[in-house]
Steps between C-alpha positions, in 0.01 A plus 500: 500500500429398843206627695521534886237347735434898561454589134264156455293575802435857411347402158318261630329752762435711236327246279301419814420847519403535192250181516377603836517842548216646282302722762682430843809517579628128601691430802821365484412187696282378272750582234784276692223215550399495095835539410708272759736799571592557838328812673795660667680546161193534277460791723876633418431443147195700471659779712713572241302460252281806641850701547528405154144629395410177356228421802266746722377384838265573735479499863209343694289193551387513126867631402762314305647562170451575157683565161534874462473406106326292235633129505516585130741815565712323752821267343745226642782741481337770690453219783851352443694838532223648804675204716840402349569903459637619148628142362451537086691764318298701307654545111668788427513694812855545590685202379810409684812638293710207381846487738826372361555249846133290378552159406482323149186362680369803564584671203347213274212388719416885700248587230350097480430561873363847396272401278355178690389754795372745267248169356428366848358848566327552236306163547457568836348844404271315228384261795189714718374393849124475261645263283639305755200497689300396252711185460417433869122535446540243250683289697257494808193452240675195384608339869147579625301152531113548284265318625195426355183342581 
């Protein structure tokens, strides 16, 4: 599977999010500074993510954005399909009738390719913005110097 620069920034904004944005909404400067993504398209990212219902903001000097959900209640695939559009096929829900013209390829390898898509989603649904954000508070506790006296 290959993840866009669209798809990775959007988790990561999320995750960010979900670290920062507790009480306040967070703006998405400081979200492009943390996360070293550039403002312009952070901003196009989380634009669609709010289209997508996956973010809220809010207008003002104190404004910025939020998760509309739980980090917990929020997966990769929601994220990945929000900006890449409709991408996995979801099992059972109108498979494509088989056609006489396919391939030998096709015919032998069709459902292979079915059924990695069906896994990669279902990992990707397994995998929530809390989980990964947890990771990342681990991470930071172990990169940040302690000094003692």
């Amino acid at each position: 599977m290959k993840m866009s620069k669209r798809v990775s920034y959007g988790i990561m904004a999320a995750i960010d999010l979900a670290i920062h944005a507790k009480d306040a909404p967070i703006q998405a400067k400081a979200v492009s500074r943390r996360q070293g993504i550039p403002l312009r398209f952070l901003e196009q990212v989380l634009h669609t993510m709010k289209n997508a219902g996956l973010v809220e903001s809010q207008r003002g000097a104190q404004g910025g954005y939020l998760l509309s959900r739980k980090p917990e209640d929020l997966s990769l695939a929601e994220i990945f399909e929000s900006l890449e559009g409709p991408v996995f096929h979801r099992s059972g829900v109108n498979p494509l009738p088989r056609q006489r013209h396919m391939g030998k390829s096709d015919l032998l390898l069709g459902d292979v390719c079915e059924q990695l898509q069906q896994a990669e989603r279902k990992v990707l649904e397994g995998i929530t913005i809390e989980q990964l954000a947890a990771r990342q508070r681990l991470a930071d506790a172990q990169r940040s110097p302690m000094y003692h006296i």
